[in-house]
C-alpha positions in Angstrom: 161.2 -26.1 89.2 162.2 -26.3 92.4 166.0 -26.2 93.3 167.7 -28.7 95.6 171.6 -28.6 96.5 171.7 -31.4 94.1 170.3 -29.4 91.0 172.8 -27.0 91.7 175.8 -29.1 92.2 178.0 -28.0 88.7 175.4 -25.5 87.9 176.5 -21.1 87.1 174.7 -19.3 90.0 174.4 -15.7 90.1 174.3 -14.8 93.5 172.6 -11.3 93.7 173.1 -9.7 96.9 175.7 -10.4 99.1 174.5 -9.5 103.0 173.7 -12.1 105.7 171.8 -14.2 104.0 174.2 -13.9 100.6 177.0 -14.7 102.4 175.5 -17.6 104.2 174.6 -18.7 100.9 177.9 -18.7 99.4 179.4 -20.7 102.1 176.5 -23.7 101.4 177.3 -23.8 98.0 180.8 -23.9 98.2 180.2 -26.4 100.5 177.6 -28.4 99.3 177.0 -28.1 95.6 179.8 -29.6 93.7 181.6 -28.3 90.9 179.2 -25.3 90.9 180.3 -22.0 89.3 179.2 -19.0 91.9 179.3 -15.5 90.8 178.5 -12.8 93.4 176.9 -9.5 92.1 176.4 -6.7 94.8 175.7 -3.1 94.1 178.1 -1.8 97.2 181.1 -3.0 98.6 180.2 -5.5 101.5 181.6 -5.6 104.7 183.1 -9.1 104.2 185.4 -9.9 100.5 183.4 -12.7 98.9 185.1 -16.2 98.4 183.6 -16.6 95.4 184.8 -14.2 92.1 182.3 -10.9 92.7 181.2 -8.0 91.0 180.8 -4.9 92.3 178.3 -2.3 91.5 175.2 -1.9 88.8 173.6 -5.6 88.9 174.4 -6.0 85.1 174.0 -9.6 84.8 174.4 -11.5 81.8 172.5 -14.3 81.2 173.6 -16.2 78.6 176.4 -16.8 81.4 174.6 -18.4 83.9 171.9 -21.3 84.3 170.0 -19.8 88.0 170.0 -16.5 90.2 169.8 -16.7 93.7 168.0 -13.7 95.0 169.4 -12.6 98.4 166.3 -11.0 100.2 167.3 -7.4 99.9 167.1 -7.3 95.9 163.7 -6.9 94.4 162.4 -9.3 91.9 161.7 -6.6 89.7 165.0 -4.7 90.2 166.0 -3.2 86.7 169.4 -5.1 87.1 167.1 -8.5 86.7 164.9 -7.6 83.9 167.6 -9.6 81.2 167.2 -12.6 83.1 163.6 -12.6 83.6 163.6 -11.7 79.8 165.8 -14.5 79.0 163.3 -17.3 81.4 166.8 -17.8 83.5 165.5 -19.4 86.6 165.6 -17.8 89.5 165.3 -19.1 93.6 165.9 -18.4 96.6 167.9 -19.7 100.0 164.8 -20.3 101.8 163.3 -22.2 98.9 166.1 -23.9 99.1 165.5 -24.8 102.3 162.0 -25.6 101.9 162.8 -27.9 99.2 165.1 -29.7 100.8 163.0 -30.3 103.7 160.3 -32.1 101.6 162.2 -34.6 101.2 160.9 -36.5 105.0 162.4 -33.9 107.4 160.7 -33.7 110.7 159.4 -30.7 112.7 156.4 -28.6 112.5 157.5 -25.3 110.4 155.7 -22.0 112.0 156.0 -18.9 109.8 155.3 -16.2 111.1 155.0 -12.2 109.6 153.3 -9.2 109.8 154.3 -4.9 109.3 155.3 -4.8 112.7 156.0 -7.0 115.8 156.8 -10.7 113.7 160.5 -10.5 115.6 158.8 -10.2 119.0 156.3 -12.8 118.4 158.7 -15.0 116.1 160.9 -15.5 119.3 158.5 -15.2 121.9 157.0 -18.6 120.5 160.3 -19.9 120.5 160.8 -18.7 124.1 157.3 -20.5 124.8 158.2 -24.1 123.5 161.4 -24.2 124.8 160.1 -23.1 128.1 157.6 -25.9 127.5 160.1 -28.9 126.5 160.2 -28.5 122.7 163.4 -28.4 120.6 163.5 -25.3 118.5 165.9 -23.4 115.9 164.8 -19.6 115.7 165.8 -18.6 112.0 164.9 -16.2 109.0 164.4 -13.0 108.8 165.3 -12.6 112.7 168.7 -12.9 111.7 170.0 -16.3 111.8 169.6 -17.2 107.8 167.2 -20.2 107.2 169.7 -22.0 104.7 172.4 -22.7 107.8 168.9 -24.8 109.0 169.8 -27.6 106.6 171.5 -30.4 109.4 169.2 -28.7 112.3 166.9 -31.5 114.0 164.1 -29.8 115.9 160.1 -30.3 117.0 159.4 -27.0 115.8 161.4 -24.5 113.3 160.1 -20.6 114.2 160.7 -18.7 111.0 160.1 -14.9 110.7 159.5 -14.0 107.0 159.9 -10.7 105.9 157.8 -9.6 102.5 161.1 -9.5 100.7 161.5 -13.5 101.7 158.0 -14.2 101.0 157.6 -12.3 97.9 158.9 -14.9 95.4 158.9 -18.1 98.6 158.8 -21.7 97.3 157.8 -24.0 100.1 154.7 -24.8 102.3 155.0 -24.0 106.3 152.9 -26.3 108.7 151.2 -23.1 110.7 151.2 -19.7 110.0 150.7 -16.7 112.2 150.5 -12.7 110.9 150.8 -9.9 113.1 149.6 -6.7 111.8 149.1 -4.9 108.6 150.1 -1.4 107.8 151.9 0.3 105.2 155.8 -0.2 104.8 158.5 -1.2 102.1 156.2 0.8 99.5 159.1 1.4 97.2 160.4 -1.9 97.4 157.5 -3.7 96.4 155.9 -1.2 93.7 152.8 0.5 96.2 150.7 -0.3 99.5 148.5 -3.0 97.7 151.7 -5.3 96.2 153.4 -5.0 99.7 149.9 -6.5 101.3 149.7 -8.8 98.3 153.5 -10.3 98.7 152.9 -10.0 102.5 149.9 -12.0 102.2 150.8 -14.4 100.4 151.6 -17.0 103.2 147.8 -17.5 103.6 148.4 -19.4 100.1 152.1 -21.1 100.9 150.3 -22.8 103.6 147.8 -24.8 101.1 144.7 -24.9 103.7 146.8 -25.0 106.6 146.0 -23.1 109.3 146.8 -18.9 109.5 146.2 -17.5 113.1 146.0 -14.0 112.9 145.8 -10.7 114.9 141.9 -10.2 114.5 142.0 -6.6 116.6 143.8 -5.5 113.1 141.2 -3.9 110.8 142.8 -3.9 107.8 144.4 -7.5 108.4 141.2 -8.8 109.1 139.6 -7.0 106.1 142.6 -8.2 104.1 141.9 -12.0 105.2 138.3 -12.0 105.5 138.1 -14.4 102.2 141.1 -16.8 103.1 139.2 -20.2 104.3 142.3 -20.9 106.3 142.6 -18.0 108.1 142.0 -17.9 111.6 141.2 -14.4 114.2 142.4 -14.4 117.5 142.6 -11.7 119.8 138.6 -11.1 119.8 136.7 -11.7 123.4 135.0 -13.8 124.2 138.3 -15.7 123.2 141.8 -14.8 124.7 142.4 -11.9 123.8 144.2 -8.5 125.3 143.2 -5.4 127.1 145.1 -2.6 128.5 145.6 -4.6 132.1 146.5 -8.1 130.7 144.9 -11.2 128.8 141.3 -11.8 129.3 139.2 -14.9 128.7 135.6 -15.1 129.2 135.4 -12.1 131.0 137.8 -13.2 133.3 141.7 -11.8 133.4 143.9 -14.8 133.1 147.3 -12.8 132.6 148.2 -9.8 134.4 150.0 -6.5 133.2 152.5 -6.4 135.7 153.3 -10.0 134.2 155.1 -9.2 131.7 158.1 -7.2 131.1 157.3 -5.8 127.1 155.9 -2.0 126.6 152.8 -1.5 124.9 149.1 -3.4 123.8 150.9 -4.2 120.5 153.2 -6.8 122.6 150.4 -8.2 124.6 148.2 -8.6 121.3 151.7 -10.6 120.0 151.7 -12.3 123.2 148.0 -13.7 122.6 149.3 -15.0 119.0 152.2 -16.4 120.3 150.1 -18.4 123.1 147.6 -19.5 120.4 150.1 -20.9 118.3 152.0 -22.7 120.9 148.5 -24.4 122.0 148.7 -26.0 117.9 151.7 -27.2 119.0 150.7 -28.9 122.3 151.2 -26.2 124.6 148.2 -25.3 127.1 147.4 -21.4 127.4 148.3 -21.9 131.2 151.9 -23.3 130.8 152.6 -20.8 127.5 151.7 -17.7 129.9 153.4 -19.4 133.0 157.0 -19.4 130.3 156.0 -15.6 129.5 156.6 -14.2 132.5 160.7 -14.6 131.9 160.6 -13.3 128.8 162.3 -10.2 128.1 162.3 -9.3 124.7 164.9 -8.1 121.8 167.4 -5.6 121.1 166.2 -2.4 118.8 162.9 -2.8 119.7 161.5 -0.5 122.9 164.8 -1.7 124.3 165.5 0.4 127.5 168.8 1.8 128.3 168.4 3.2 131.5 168.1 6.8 132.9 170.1 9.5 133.0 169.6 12.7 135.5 166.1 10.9 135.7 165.3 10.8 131.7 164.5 7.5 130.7 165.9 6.7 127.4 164.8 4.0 124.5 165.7 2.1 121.5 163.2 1.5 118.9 165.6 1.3 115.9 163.5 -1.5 114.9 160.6 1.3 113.7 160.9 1.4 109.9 157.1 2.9 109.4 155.6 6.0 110.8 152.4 3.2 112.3 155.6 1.2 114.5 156.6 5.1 115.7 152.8 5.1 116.6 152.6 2.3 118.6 156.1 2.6 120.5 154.5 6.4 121.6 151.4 4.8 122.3 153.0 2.4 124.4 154.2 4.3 127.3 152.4 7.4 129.5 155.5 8.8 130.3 155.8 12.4 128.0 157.9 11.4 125.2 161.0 13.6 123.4 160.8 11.9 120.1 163.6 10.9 117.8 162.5 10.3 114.0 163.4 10.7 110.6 165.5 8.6 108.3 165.1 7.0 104.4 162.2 8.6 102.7 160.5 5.9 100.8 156.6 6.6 100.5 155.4 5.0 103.6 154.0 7.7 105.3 149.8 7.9 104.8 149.6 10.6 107.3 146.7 9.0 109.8 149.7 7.4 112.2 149.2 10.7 113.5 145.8 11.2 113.9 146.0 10.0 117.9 149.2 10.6 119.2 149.4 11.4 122.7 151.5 15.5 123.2 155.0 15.5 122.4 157.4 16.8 125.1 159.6 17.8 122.2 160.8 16.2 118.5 164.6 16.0 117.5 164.3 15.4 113.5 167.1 13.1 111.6 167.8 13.5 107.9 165.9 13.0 105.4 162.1 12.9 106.4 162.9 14.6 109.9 161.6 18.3 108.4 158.4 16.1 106.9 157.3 14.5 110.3 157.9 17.5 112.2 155.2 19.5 109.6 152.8 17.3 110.2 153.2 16.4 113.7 153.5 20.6 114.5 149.9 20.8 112.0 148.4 18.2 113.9 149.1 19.7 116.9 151.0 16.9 118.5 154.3 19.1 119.4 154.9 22.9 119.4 157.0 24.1 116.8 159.4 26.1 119.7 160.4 22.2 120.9 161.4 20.9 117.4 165.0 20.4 116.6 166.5 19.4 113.4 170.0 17.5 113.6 172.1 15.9 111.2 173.1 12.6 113.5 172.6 10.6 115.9 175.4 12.1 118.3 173.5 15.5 118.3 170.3 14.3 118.4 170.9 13.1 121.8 171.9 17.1 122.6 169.5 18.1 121.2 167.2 15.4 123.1 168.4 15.6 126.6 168.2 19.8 126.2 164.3 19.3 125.5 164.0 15.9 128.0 162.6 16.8 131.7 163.2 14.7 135.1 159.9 11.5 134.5 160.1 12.1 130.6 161.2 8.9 128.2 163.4 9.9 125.1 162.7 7.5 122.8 164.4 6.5 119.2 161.8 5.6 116.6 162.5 6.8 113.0 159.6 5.5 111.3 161.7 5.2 108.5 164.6 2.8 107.6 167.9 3.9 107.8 169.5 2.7 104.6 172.2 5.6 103.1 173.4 6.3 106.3 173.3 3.1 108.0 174.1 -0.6 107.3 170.7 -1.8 109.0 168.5 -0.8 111.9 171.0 -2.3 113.9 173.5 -0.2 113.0 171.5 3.1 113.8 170.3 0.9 117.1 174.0 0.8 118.2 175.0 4.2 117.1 172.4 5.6 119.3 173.5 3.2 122.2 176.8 4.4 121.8 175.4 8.2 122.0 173.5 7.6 124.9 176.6 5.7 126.7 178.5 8.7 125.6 176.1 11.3 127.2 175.8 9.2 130.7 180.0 9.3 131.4 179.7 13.5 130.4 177.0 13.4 132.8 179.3 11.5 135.5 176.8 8.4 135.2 174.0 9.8 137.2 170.9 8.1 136.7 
C-alpha cells in the first residue's frame, strides 16, 4: 500500500526516530492528518521535546497498538526494536514515500535523485546551483538536510533530491532521472555487509522503472555494479565529456579549465561532469551549465577551507565517514598533509584506501579507530611512526596538529569514520573542529 496524508488521517502512527526528518514529520501530521494518534519512539533523548506523547529509549513497540510505523531514516529496517511489527505484518512507510505518493497524484516538476558513497551532496546542489543559474525553479531537499516531506506545497521545474541508502533502502516512489556518484564501502553495519549496502544503494536503478540513471562511469566498481541495468547510463568516459587532472575535456579538446572552478580534487570535477550531464536532460546546454559553475563554491564539512594560520592551511572534511572519502580529500591537494582521522568503528575499513596515498607530514588519531588507521597507514609506509599522535578530542588534536604542521603544509579533518557516540552528526564534529581552529588562530594573535 502506499500511504497518503489521507490514509493516515485518524490512523496510530509510530513514529521511530525522532531527528530532522522525525521531527519534520511530526509537525505534518499534526498538521495535516486529522484525528491521527502519533507516538514518538527514540532510543536517546533528542535535542527538541516532541509534541507528540514519546518514549524514550529501547524501541519496544507494541504492535497491537498501532495501525503504521514511520521509519525516520536513521533506524534500520531490520533494527531488533522492529522485528514485532514486521512479525505482526504492521505496515510500515516512510516521509519520502510519503512524498512520493503524494506527488503522483498530477504534481509537476521533473524529480532528479541523486546518490552515491561519496560526493551526492556536492553534486545534489551543484545541479541545483546549475538550473537556477540557468532560469529553472528548484527546491534542494532530502538527505542534504532540508527533509523532503516539508516539499509537499513546493511548486518547482525541477525537485534535486539527495538520497542516502538509509532513505532508499525501504523508498516507495519513482524519480524522473537519476544520477549515482561513486561506489565504495560505507554504512556496513547499518545495512548487514558491503553487498546489502550496494544492493539498498542500488536500488534507484529499479525506482526509476526504465528511466534514465547517469552515472560516474570512471568508477570501477559502480560501473561493474551497473553493467546489467538497461537504464543505466556512463558518463565521464572520453571521447565524451569527461574530466582530467586540468579541467573537462571533450573530444580531445578542454572545454572547462582547472583554474575554473573553486572545488579541491578530480572527485569534484568527475561530480561536476554528472552534474552538467544531468542538467543537459533538463534543457540545459553543457556550455551555459559550465558558464553557472564557475560561481559555485561548494558546501560546509566538505574540503571546506578555513584559512591559514602562521602559514598552515587548515580544512574541514567532517563530511568523510569512510576511509575511500579520507582517500580522495588527501588525494585532492599537493600540499603535504597533517591528517586528522579516527572516529565510530563500524567495519568500513577494507584496507586498499591506502594502497596510494601520497606521504603523510604527520597523523593526529581520534578515538576509536585513530590507533587502527595509524597501524596501517605506519605499515604501509604512508607516515612515520615518530609523527603519529593519539588524542582524545578535537581541541587537542589541533595541538597536537599545528606541533607536527610546517609553514605550505594543509591540516586537514577527515575521519573516515562517522562520528556518532561522541557527536550528534558530522556537523557537529565539523563545527567543533571550526571552533578549535578559531580558538588556535586568537592564541596565535590571528596571524595567518
Amino acid at each position: 500500500m502506499r500511504w497518503r496524508l489521507a490514509d493516515l488521517a485518524g490512523a496510530r502512527i509510530a513514529l521511530i526516530g525522532y531527528g530532522r526528518e522525525g521531527r519534520a514529520t511530526e509537525r505534518l501530521l499534526l498538521r495535516r492528518a486529522p484525528g491521527a494518534g502519533v507516538h514518538v519512539f527514540a532510543e536517546t533523548a533528542p535535542d527538541t521535546e516532541p509534541a507528540a506523547p514519546a518514549t524514550i529509549g529501547p524501541l519496544d513497540v507494541d504492535p497491537s497498538c498501532f495501525d503504521v510505523v514511520l521509519r525516520s531514516p536513521g533506524v534500520p529496517p531490520h533494527h531488533p526494536g522492529l522485528e514485532a511489527c514486521r512479525a505482526a505484518d504492521l505496515p510500515m512507510t516512510t516521509s519520502s514515500s510519503i512524498w512520493f505518493a503524494e506527488r503522483s497524484a498530477g504534481a509537476v516538476g521533473t524529480v532528479v535523485a541523486i546518490t552515491g558513497s561519496k560526493g551526492k551532496s556536492t553534486t545534489s546542489a551543484l545541479l541545483a546551483h546549475l538550473l537556477e543559474g540557468n532560469g529553472l525553479r528548484v527546491e534542494l531537499a532530502g538527505n542534504i538536510g532540508r527533509p523532503l516531506i516539508e516539499l509537499l506545497d513546493a511548486a518547482a521545474d525541477a525537485f534535486v533530491l539527495e538520497l542516502s541508502s538509509y532513505q532508499l533502502v525501504d523508498l516507495d516512489g519513482r524519480p524522473d532521472v537519476g544520477a549515482v556518484t561513486r561506489l565504495f564501502p560505507e554504512h556496513a553495519d547499518w545495512h548487514g555487509g558491503v553487498a546489502s549496502y550496494y544492493a539498498d544503494k542500488l536500488r534507484l536503478a529499479g525506482l526509476l522503472d526504465h528511466r534514465p540513471l547517469w552515472f560516474n562511469g570512471a568508477d570501477p566498481v559502480l560501473s561493474e555494479a551497473l553493467a546489467e541495468a538497461g537504464n543505466a547510463h556512463p558518463v565521464n568516459r572520453p571521447p565524451g565529456l569527461h574530466a582530467e587532472d586540468d579541467g573537462l575535456y571533450r573530444a580531445g579538446e578542454r572545454c572547462f579549465a582547472r583554474d575554473h572552478w573553486a572545488l579541491p580534487g578530480r572527485h569534484n570535477l568527475d561530480n561536476l561532469v554528472l552534474a552538467v550531464t544531468v542538467a543537459g536532460a533538463l534543457g540545459v546546454a553543457p556550455g551555459d551549465a559550465l558558464a553557472a559553475a564557475r560561481d559555485f563554491r561548494g558546501l560546509a564539512h566538505r574540503l571546506e577551507a578555513l584559512g591559514s594560520i602562521e602559514g598552515v592551511a587548515w580544512v574541514n572534511d567532517s563530511i568523510s565517514t569512510s576511509p575511500h572519502a579520507t582517500r580522495a580529500a588527501l588525494q585532492a591537494d599537493p600540499r603535504p598533509a597533517v591528517l586528522i582521522a579516527g572516529g565510530q568503528a563500524r567495519g568500513a575499513d577494507d584496507g586498499r584506501w591506502a594502497d596510494d596515498l601520497p606521504q603523510l607530514r604527520g597523523l593526529v588519531g581520534l578515538p576509536d579507530t585513530g590507533p587502527a588507521v595509524a597501524a596501517r597507514l605506519v605499515t604501509a609506509g604512508r607516515v612515520a611512526a615518530g609523527d603519529v599522535r593519539q588524542v582524545e578530542g578535537l581541541d587537542a588534536a589541533v595541538r597536537a596538529a599545528a606541533e607536527l604542521a610546517r609553514p605550505g603544509d594543509r591540516v586537514l579533518l577527515s575521519p573516515g569514520a562517522p562520528s556518532y557516540h561522541r557527536f550528534r552528526d558530522f556537523e557537529a564534529r565539523g563545527d567543533a573542529f571550526r571552533a578549535a581552529v578559531a580558538a588556535l588562530r586568537r592564541k596565535c594573535g590571528g596571524r595567518d
